[in-house]
C-alpha positions in Angstrom: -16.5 46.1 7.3 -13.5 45.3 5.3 -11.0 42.0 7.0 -8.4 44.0 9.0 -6.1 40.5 8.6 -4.0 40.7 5.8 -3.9 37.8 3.9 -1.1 36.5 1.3 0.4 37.9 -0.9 -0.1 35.9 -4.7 1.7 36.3 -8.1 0.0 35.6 -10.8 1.4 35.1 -14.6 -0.9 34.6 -17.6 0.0 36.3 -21.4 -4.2 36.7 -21.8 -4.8 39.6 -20.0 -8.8 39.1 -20.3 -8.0 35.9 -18.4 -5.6 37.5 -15.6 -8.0 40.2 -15.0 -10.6 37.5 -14.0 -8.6 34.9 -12.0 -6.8 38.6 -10.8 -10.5 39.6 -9.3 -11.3 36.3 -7.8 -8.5 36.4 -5.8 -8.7 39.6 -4.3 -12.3 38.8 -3.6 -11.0 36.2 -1.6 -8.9 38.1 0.7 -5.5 37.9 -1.6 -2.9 41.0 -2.2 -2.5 40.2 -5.7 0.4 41.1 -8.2 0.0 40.4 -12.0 2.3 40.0 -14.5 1.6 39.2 -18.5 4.9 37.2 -19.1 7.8 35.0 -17.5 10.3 38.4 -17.6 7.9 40.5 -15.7 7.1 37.7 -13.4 10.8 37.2 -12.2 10.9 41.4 -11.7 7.8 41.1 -9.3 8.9 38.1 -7.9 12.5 39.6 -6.6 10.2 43.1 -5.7 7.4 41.3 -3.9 8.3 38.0 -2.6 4.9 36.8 -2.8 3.6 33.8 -1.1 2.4 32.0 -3.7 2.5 31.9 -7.4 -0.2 31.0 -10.1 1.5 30.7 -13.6 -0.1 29.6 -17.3 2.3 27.1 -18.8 1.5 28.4 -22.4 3.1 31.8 -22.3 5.0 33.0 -25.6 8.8 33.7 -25.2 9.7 32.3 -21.6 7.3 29.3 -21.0 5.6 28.5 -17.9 7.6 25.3 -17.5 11.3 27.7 -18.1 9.8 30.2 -15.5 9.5 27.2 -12.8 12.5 26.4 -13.1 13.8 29.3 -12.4 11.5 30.4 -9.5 12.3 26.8 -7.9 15.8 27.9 -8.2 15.9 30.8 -6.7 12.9 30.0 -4.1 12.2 26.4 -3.7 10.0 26.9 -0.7 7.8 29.1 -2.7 5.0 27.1 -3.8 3.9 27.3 -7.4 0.2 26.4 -8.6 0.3 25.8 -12.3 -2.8 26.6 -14.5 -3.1 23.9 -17.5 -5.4 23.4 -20.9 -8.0 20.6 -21.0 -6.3 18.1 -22.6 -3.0 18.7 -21.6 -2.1 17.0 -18.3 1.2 15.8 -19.6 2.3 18.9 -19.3 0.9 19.9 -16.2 2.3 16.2 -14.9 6.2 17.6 -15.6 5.2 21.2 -13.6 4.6 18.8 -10.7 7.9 17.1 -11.1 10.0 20.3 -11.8 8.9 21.1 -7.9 5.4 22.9 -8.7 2.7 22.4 -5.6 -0.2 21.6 -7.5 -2.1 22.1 -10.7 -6.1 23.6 -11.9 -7.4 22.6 -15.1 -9.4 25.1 -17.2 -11.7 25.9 -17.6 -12.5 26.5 -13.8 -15.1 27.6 -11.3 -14.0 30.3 -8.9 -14.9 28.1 -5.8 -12.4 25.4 -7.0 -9.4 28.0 -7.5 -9.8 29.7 -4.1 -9.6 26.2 -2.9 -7.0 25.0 -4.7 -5.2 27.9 -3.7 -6.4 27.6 0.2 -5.0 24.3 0.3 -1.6 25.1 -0.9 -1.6 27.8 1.3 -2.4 25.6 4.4 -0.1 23.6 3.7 2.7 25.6 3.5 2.4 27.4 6.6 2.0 24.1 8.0 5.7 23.0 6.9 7.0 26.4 7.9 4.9 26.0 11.3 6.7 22.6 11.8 10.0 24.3 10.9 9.7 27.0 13.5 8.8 24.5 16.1 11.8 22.8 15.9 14.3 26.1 16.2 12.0 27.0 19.1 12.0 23.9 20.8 14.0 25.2 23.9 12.4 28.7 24.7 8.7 27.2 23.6 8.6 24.2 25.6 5.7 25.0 28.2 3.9 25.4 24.9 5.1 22.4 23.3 3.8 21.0 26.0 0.5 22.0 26.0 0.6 21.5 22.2 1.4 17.8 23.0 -1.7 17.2 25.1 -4.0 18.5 22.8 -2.5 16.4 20.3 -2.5 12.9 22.2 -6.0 14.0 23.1 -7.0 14.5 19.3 -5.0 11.4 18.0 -7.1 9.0 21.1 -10.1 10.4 19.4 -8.6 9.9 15.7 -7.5 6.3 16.8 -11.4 5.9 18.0 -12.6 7.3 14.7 -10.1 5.0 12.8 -10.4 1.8 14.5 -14.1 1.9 13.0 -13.9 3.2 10.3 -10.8 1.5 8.5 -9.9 -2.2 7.6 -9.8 -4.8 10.7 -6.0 -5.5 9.8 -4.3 -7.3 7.1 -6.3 -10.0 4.6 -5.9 -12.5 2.2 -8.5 -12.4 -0.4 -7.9 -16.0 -2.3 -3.7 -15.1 -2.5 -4.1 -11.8 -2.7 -2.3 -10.3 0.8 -3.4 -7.0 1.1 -2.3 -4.0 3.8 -2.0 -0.7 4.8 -0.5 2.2 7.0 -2.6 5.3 7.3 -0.4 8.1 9.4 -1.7 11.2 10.4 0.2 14.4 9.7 -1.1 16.0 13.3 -4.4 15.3 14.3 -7.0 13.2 12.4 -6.1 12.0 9.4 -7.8 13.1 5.7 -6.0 9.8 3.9 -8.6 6.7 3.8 -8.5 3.0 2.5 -10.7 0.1 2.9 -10.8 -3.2 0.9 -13.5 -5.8 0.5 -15.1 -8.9 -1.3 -17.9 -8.0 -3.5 -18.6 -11.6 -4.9 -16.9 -15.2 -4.4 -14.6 -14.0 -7.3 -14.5 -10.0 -7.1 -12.8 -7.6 -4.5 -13.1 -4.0 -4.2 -10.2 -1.8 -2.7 -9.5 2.2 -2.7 -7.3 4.9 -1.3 -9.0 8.4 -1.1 -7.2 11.6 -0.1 -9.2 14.3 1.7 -8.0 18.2 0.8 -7.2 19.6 4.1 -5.9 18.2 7.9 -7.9 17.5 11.0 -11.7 16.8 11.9 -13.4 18.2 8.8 -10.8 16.1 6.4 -11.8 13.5 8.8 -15.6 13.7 8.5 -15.2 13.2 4.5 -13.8 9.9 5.3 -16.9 8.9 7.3 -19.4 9.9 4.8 -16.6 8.1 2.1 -17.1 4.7 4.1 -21.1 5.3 4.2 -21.0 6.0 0.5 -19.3 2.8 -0.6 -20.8 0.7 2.2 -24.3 1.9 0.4 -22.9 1.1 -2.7 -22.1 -2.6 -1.8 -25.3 -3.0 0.1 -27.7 -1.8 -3.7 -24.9 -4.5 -5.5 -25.8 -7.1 -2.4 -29.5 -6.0 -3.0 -29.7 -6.6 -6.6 -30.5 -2.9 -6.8 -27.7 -1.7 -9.1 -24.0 -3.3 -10.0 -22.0 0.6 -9.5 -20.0 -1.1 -7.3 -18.6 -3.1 -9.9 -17.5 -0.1 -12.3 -14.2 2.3 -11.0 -15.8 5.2 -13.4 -19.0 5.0 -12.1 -18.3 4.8 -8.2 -16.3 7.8 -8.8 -19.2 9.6 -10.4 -21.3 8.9 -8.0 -18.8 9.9 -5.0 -18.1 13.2 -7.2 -21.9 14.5 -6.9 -22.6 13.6 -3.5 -19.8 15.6 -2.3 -21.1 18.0 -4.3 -24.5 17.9 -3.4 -23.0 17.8 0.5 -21.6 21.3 0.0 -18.8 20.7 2.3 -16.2 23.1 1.0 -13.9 19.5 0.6 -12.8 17.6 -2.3 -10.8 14.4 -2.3 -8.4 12.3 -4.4 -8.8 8.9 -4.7 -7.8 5.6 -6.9 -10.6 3.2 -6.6 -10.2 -0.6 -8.0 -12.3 -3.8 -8.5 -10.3 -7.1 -8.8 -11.0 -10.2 -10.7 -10.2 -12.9 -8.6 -10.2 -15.7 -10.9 -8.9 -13.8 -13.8 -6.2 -11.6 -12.0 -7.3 -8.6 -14.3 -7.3 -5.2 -12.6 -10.4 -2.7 -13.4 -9.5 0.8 -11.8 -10.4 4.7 -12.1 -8.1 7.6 -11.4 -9.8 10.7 -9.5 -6.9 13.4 -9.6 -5.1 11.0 -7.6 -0.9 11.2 -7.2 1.5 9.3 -7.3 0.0 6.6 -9.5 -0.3 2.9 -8.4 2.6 1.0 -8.8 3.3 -2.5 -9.8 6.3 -4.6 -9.9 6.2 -7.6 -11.8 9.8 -9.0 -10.3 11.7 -8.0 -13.5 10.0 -4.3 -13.6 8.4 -2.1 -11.7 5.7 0.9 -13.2 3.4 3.3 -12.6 -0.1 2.2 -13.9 -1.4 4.4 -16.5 -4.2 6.9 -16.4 -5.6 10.3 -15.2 -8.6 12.2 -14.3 -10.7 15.2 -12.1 -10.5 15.4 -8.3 -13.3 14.2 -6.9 -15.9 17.0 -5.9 -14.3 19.5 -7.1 -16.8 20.1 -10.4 -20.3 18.5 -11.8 -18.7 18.7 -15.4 -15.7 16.1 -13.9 -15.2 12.9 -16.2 -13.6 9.6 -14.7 -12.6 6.9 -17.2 -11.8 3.0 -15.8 -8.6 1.3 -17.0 -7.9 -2.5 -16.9 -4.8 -4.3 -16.5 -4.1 -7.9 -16.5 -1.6 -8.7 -13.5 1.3 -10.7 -13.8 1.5 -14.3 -12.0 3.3 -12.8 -9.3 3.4 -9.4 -8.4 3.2 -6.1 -5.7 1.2 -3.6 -6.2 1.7 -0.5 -4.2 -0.7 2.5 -3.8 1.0 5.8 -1.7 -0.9 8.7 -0.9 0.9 11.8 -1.8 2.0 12.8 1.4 5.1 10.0 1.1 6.7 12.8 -1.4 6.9 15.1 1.7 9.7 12.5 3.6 11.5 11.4 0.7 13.7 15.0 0.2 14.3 14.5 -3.3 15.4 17.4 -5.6 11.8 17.2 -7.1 8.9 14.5 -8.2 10.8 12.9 -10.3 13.5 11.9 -8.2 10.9 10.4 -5.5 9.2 8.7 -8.5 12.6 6.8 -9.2 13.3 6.2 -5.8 9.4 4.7 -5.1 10.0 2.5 -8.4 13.4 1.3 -6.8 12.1 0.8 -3.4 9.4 -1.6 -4.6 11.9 -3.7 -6.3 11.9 -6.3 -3.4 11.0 -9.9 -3.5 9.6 -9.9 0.4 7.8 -6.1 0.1 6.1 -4.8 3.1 4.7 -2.1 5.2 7.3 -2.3 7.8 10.0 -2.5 4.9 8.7 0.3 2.8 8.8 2.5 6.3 12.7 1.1 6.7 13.8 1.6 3.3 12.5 5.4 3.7 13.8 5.8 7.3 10.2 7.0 8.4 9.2 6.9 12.1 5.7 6.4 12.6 6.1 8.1 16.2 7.0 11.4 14.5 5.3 14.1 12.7 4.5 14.7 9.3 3.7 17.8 7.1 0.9 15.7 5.7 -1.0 12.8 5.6 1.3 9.9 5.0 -0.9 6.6 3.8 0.3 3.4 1.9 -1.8 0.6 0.7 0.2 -2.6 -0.2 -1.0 -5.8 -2.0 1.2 -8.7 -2.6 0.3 -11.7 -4.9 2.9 -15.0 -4.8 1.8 -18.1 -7.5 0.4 -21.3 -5.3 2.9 -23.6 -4.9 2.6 -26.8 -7.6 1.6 -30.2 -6.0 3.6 -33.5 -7.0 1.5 -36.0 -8.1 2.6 -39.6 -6.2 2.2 -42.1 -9.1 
């Protein structure tokens, strides 16, 4: 028996027609109404014709590239949301889709259970923002189900505060002069965003923020098995068993192919670091995670280099570790990417400039980063909004008396 619900309607634009007939198939085995188009000129005639719900362009096309054609679309349509299909090798490129106002990005090659979710999740979340939009112009003749929508969600968040309260950090630290942080805020009900930080040795500390694809309970669940994962982790490290723990690349690795294994349908994002205490050098790997950490040194602040695979999205992923030594003094800031959906820039690269100003602050905090951004924490978000903060002041010198 064939779905009687229609599903959405998606655009897609590649110049290989070998290629569009495949990802073309896929879809529509998924459910999708799909339109095809072989170049950037046919694309904007099915676009104005169709007014699909989503598009999937190439960004090598010949004549009008897929970079020209986003611009476009994003004028005309910035709501629509545009998944951008990118080369191995060429996340640059991919990078400046996401800051022209494109949703998200797939890498080929690509298995067709990691486009269909790539595409469910951009799908998801847009009827969540247009779900949060109709709410408020229906506040008035939908308030006895506002109501009833308000119960259910204090009743989920007691059970995400429940959830939370054992899973996360116990508060703030101080790891030897390093003050560490965080804010984890859910977009509705439990929250998919994680972070934990701990000492591995006298001299070492470990610290991550993971991003689980999707809202509520199941996004939720990921972060418990997450915790369990790196707890077992510390514990074979503790035992003499193995030093993973120690290497970003490696923890990653591991964490890709047991959500794999786990066949959960999930995958997650996630920056996970391992400090040197007595060195102040910085030893981290980057799992498909955005925005990039960011560090302000007191004359500049930057976004710490690197790149790499979601995590469990495919076996084949590769996760390279990066090292930085850290200035004397310094903050280092580390936003999940749900802080881009409050900051109402034109695109990414406004809300990168306006992150790498905001952190320009000799007293940063939590509180002041919420301030500085006018955020609410007794308000909703379209997503999971999550910031991990740690600060690093020199010790004070000691006079000698003679």
């Amino acid at each position: 028996m064939k779905n009687m619900i229609q599903k959405e309607c998606i655009l897609t634009v590649d110049d290989d027609p070998t290629f569009l007939e495949i990802i073309s198939f896929y879809l529509k085995h998924s459910g999708y109404t799909v339109f095809k188009a072989k170049n950037g000129k046919e694309a904007l005639e099915l676009f104005e014709q169709k007014l699909p719900d989503l598009i999937l362009c190439d960004l090598y096309m010949p004549g009008m590239s897929g970079l020209e054609l986003i611009g476009i679309l994003k004028e005309k349509s910035p709501e629509t949301p545009v998944i951008v299909i990118s080369g191995e090798g060429k996340m640059e490129d991919a990078i400046s889709a996401l800051r022209l106002g494109a949703w998200d990005y797939i890498v080929k090659p690509f298995e067709h259970f990691a486009l269909e979710q790539t595409v469910s999740r951009v799908i998801e979340k847009n009827k969540l923002i247009k779900e949060n939009e109709k709410m408020k112009r229906k506040l008035e003749e939908k308030n006895f189900l506002l109501t009833q929508g308000l119960e259910q969600l204090q009743a989920d968040q007691k059970a995400a505060e429940a959830v939370q309260s054992k899973l996360l950090p116990t508060g703030n630290k101080n790891f030897d002069g390093y003050e560490i942080s965080y804010k984890v805020m859910p977009s509705l009900f439990l929250s998919g965003d994680f972070v934990d930080y701990f000492k591995i040795t006298e001299d070492k500390m470990g610290f991550y923020i993971a991003d689980v694809s999707g809202h509520g309970a199941s996004s939720a669940f990921v972060t418990v098995l997450l915790k369990g994962m790196i707890t077992q982790l510390l514990s074979n490290y503790q035992s003499r068993l193995d030093d993973t723990i120690l290497k970003p690349e490696q923890v990653l690795k591991y964490i890709n192919n047991e959500i794999l294994t786990a066949k959960l349908g999930k995958y997650l994002t996630m920056v996970y670091c391992v400090l040197d205490l007595r060195e102040n050098l910085l030893f981290y790997s980057i799992g498909g995670h955005y925005p990039s950490p960011i560090v302000w040194d007191g004359q500049s602040a930057y976004f710490l280099q690197g790149e790499g695979y979601a995590v469990g999205v495919t076996a084949k992923a590769e996760f390279e570790q990066y090292s930085i030594h850290l200035p004397t003094e310094f903050s280092l800031l580390m936003p999940s990417d749900g802080i881009f959906e409050i900051m109402h820039g034109k695109n990414l690269k406004e809300n990168e400039n306006k992150l790498l100003e905001m952190i320009k602050q000799s007293e940063m905090s939590i509180d002041k980063i919420l301030s500085h951004l006018n955020i609410r924490t007794d308000r909703g978000f379209p997503d999971d909004v999550t910031l991990l903060l740690m600060n690093k002041k020199s010790a004070p010198s000691i006079e000698k008396n003679h």
